[in-house]
C-alpha positions as CSV (number, residue, x, y, z in Angstrom):
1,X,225.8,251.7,123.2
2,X,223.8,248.8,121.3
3,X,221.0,249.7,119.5
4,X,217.7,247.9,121.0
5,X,214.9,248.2,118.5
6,X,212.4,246.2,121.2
7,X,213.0,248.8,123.3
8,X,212.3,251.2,121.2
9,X,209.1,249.7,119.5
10,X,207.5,248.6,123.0
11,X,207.8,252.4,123.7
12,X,204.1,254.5,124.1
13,X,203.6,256.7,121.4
14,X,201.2,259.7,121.3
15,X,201.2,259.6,117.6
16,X,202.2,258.7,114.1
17,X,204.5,260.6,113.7
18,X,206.1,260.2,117.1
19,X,206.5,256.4,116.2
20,X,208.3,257.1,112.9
21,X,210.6,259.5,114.4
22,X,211.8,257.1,117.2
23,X,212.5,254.5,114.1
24,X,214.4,257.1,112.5
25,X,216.7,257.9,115.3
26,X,217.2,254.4,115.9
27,X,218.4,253.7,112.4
28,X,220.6,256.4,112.2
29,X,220.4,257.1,108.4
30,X,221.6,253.8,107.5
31,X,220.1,251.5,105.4
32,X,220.9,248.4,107.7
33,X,222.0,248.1,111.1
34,X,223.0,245.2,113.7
35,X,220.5,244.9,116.3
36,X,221.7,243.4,119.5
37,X,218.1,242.7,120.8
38,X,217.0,240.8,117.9
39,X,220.5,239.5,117.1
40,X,220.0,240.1,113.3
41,X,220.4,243.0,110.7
42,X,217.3,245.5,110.5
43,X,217.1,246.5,106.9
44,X,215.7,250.1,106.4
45,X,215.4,251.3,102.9
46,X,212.9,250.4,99.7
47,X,215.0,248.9,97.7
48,X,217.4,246.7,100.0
49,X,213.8,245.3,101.8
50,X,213.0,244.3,98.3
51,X,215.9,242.7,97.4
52,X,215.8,240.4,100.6
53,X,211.9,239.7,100.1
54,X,212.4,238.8,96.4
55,X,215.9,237.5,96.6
56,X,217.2,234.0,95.9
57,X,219.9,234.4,98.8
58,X,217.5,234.1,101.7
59,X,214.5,231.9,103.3
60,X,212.5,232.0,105.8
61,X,213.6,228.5,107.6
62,X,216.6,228.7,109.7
63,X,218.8,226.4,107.1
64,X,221.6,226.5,110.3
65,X,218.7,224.0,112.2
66,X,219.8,226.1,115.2
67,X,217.6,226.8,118.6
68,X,215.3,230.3,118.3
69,X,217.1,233.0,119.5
70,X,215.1,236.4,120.6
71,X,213.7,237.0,117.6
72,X,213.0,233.5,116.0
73,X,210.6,233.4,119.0
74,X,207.7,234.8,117.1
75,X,208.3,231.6,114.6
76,X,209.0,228.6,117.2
77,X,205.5,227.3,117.3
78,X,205.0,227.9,114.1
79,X,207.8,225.5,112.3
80,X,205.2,223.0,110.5
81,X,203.4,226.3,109.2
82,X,203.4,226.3,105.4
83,X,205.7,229.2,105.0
84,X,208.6,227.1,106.6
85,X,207.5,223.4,104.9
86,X,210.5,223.2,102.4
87,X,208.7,221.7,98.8
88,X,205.1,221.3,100.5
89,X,205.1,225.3,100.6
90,X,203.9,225.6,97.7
91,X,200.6,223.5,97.3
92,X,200.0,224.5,100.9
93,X,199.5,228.2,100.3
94,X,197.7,228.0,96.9
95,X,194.9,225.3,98.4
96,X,194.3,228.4,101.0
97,X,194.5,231.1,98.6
98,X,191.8,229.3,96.6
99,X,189.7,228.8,100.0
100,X,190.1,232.7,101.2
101,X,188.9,233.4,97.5
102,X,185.8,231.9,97.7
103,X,184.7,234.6,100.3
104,X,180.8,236.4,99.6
105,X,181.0,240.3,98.9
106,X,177.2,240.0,99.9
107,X,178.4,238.0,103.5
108,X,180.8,241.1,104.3
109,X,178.6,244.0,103.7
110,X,176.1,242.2,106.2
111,X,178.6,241.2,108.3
112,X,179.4,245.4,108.3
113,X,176.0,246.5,108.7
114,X,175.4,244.0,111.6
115,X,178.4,244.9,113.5
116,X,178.0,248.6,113.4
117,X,173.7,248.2,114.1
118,X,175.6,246.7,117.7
119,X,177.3,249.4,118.9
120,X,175.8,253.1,121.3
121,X,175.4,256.2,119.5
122,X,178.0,257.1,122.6
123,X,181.9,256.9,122.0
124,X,182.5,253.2,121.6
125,X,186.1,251.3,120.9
126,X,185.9,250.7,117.1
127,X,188.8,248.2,117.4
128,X,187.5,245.9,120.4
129,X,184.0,246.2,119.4
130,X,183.6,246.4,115.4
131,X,187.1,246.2,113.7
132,X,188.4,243.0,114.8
133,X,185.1,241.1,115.6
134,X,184.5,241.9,111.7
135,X,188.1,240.4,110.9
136,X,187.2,237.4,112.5
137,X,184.2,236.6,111.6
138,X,184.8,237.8,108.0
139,X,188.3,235.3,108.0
140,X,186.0,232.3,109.2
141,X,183.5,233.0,106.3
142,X,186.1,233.7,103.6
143,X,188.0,230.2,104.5
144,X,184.6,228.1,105.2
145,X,185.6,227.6,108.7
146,X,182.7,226.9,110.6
147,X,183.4,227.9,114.1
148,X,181.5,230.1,116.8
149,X,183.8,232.8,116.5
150,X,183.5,233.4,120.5
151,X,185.0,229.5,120.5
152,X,188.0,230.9,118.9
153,X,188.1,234.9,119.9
154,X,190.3,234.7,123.3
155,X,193.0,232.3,122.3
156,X,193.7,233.6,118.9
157,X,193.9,237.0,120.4
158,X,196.6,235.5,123.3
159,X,198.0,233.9,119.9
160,X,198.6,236.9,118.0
161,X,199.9,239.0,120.7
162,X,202.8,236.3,121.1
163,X,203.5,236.2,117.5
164,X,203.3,240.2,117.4
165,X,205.8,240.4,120.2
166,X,202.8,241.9,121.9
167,X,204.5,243.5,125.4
168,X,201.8,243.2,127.5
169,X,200.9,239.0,126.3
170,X,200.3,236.1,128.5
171,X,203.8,234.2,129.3
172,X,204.8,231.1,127.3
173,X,202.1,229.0,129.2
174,X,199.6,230.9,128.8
175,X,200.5,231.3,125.1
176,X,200.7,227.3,124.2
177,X,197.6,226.4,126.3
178,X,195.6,229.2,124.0
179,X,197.5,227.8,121.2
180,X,196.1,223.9,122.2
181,X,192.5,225.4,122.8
182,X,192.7,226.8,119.4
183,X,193.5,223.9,117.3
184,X,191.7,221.5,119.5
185,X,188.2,223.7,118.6
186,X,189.6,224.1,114.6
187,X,190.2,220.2,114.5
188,X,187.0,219.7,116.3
189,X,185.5,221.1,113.8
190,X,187.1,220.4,111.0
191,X,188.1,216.9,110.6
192,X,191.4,215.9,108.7
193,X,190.4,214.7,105.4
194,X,194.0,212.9,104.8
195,X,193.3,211.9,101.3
196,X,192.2,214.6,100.0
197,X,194.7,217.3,101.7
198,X,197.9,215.1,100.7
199,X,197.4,216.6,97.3
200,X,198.3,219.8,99.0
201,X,201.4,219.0,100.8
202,X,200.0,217.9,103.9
203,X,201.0,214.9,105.5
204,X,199.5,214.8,109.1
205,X,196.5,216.9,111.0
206,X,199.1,218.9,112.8
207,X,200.5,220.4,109.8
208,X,197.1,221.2,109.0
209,X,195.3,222.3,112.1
210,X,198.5,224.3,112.7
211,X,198.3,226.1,109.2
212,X,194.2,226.5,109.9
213,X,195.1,228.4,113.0
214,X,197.7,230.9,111.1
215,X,195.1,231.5,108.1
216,X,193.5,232.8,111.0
217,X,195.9,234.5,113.4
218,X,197.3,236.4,110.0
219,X,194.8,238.6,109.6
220,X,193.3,238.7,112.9
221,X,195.4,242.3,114.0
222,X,196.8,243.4,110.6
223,X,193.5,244.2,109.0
224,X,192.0,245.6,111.8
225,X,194.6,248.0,112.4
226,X,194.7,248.7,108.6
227,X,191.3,250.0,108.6
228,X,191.4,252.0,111.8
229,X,194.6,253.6,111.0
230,X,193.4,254.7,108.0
231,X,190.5,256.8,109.7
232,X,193.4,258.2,112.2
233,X,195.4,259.5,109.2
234,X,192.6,261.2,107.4
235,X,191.6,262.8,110.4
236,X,194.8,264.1,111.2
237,X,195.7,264.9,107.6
238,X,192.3,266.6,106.7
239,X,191.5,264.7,103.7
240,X,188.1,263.4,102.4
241,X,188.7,260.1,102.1
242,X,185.0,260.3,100.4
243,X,186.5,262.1,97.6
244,X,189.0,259.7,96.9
245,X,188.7,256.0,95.2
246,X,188.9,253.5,97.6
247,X,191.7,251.1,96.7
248,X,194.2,254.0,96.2
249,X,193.2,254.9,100.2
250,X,194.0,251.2,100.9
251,X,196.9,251.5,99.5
252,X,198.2,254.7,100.6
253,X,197.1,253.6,103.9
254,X,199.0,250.4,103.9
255,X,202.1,252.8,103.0
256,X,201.6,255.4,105.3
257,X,201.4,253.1,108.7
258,X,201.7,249.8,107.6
259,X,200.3,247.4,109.8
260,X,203.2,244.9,110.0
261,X,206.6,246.5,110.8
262,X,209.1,243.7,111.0
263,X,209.5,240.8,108.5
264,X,212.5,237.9,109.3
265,X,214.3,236.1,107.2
266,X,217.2,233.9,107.0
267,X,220.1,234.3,104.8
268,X,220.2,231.3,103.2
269,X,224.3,231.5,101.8
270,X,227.5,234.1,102.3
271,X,225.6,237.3,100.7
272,X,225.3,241.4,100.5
273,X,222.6,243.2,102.5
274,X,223.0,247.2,101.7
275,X,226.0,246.4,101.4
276,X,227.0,244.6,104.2
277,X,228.9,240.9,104.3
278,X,225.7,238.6,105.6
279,X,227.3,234.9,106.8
280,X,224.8,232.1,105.6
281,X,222.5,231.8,108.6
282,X,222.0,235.2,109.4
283,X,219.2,236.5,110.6
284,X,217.5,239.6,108.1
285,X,214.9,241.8,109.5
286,X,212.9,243.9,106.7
287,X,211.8,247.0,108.2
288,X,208.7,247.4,106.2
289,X,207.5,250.8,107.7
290,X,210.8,252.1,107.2
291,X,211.1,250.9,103.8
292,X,207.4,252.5,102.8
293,X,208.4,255.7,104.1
294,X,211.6,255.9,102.8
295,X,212.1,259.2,100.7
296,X,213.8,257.6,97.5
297,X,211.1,255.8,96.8
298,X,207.7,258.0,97.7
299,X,207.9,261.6,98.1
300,X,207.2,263.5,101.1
301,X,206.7,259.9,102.8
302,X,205.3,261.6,106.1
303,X,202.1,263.0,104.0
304,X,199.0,261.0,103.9
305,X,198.3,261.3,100.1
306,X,195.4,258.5,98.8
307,X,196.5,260.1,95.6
308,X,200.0,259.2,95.1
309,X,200.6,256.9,92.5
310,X,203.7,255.3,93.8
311,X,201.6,254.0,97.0
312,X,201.1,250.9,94.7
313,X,204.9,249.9,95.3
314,X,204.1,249.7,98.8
315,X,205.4,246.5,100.4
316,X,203.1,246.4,103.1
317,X,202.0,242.5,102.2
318,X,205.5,241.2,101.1
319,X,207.0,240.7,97.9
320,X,208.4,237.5,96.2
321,X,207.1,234.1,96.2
322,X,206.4,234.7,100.7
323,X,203.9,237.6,99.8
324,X,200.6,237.6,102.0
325,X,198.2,235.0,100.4
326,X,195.2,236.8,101.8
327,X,196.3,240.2,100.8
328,X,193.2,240.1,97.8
329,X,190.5,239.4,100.8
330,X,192.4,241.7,103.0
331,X,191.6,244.6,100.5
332,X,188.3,243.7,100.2
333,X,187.7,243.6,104.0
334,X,188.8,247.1,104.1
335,X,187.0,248.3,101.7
336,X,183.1,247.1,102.8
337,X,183.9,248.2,105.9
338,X,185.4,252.0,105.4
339,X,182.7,252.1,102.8
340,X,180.5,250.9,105.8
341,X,182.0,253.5,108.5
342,X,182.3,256.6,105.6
343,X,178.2,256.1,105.6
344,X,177.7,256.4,108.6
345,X,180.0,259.6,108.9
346,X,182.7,257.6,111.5
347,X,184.8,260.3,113.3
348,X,187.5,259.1,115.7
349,X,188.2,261.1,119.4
350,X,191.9,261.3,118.3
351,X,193.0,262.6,121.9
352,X,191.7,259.2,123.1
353,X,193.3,256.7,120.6
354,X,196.3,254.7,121.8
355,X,198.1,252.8,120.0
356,X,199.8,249.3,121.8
357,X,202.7,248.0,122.2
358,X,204.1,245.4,119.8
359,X,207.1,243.9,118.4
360,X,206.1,242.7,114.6
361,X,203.0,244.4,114.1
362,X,201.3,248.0,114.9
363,X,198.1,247.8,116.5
364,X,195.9,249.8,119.0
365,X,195.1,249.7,122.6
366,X,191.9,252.3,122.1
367,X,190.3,253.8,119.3
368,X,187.4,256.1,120.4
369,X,184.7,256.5,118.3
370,X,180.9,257.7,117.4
371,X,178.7,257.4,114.2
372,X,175.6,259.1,113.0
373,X,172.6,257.9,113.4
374,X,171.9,255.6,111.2
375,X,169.6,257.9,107.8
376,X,170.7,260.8,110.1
């Protein structure tokens, strides 16, 4: 019987561990697979997902110039987007790594603060109602994008769900009118500056509204998740997360559950994946929360341990020259806000948390919560 991994990850899961052992059982023990439903290889362990991140044998543009097929979906409206612009790539992404940089540690703690001063001292969603607002609102400050974020909130999350593989998202219509409301409001207010942004590789305003909108739509989920699934694992694992420095806890948390699952790329010649003949052309899945918990590389992989040194090899953002841009003002989002939520004593109603369904990402449905009062 052929192995369907969207069947698998569209699945409900009651919990972590549930998730992980469904991935397991679809893999098989091997450390790559053919998946029919993705038509591509699903790589599974540390070092093979690092080889094809890193390597010089694969890309992520289709170098065939072939249709999408299931899986190329998620990148179909996103072709001009700089991680698929051939030799513009690279000025592209370092003009918006130096924008994201420019972000105010001041901004996000007040950002933090403001957000969690809105919510009941009742159980409340911390996803719908703190964690991604403060995404938002904090990716719009970091990259001087000067947009309501209510403008923006309800087609980028229509957006993201199609390029999560989000099962419940709007169909194809519904996905491209968001995806025109989107970068008519970013254009709107942001006017193409042609001289000045053809120094970066861009040649038209629709390579870079369409770039704009990704800055965004990239972090949007992701870090959200990345911060409640951290609570959800210290919970469940009894740990402190008080007693432990923060960025280790970032990083163990991106290890433990790591907020994007599935990264494509292409095989860019006739090549070895694990050990298995790749034709040029191929499509290459890196199973990145496989590959963090995969026990040759971190020990006792199913243990939430902020104290394991190896949770820095984690490839939760990438490796190689495609590695996450914003992953520096990712970590810093995470950390104002746990630092926010540990002060005010967070504790989630784990029989109440759901996680959704998605194709390329991890995210959740509800996350139940309640804080202290505030100088409780």
């Amino acid at each position: 019987m052929a192995r369907s991994y969207l069947d698998m990850a569209r699945l409900d899961y009651a919990s972590i561990s549930d998730y992980y052992d469904a991935l397991h059982g679809l893999a098989g023990g091997e450390a790559a697979f053919f998946d029919a439903s993705l038509e591509g290889l699903i790589v599974t362990t540390f070092d093979d997902c690092a080889h094809v991140l890193t390597g010089a044998d694969f890309t992520k543009s289709d170098m065939n110039g072939g249709s999408a097929n299931n899986a190329s979906e998620l990148d179909a409206v996103m072709q001009s987007h700089f991680a698929a612009a051939g030799n513009s790539a690279a000025p592209r992404r370092r003009y918006w790594a130096r924008r994201a940089s420019t972000v105010s540690i001041d901004d996000l703690e007040r950002l933090a603060s403001e957000l969690l001063g809105q919510v009941e001292d009742t159980t409340f969603d911390l996803n719908r109602d703190v964690l991604r607002p403060y995404v938002l609102r904090a990716a719009l400050l970091a990259n001087g994008i000067r947009v309501e974020p209510s403008d923006v909130a309800a087609s980028l999350d229509v957006y993201v769900g199609y390029l999560d593989g989000r099962s419940d998202g709007g169909t194809l219509f519904e996905v491209y009118r968001a995806y025109i409301r989107l970068l008519t409001v970013l254009i709107a207010a942001e006017p193409y500056d042609g001289e000045n942004l053809s120094t970066h590789g861009y040649q038209s305003p629709q390579e870079w509204v369409v770039d704009m909108a990704f800055v965004l739509a990239a972090a949007q989920e992701s870090n959200a998740f990345l911060m409640g699934s951290i609570l959800a694992a210290a919970q469940w694992s009894g740990v402190d997360l008080a007693q432990h420095d923060m960025d280790l806890v970032i990083q163990e948390g991106l290890r433990f559950d790591s907020p994007v699952q599935l990264v494509g790329r292409y095989a860019g010649r006739d090549t070895l994946v694990a050990g298995t003949s790749v034709a040029a052309g191929t499509r290459v899945f890196c199973h990145i929360g496989l590959a963090n918990r995969d026990p040759a590389r971190f020990s006792d992989p199913g243990r939430f341990d902020p104290g394991r040194p190896e949770a820095r090899d984690a490839l939760a953002f990438g490796a190689g020259r495609w590695a996450c841009i914003g992953q520096g003002v990712a970590r810093t989002q995470a950390r104002i806000m746990l630092a926010a939520l540990l002060a005010r004593r967070a504790t989630l109603s784990i029989a109440g948390l759901r996680y959704g369904n998605a194709t390329a990402a991890r995210e959740f449905r509800v996350l139940p919560c309640i804080l202290a009062r505030p100088h409780q």
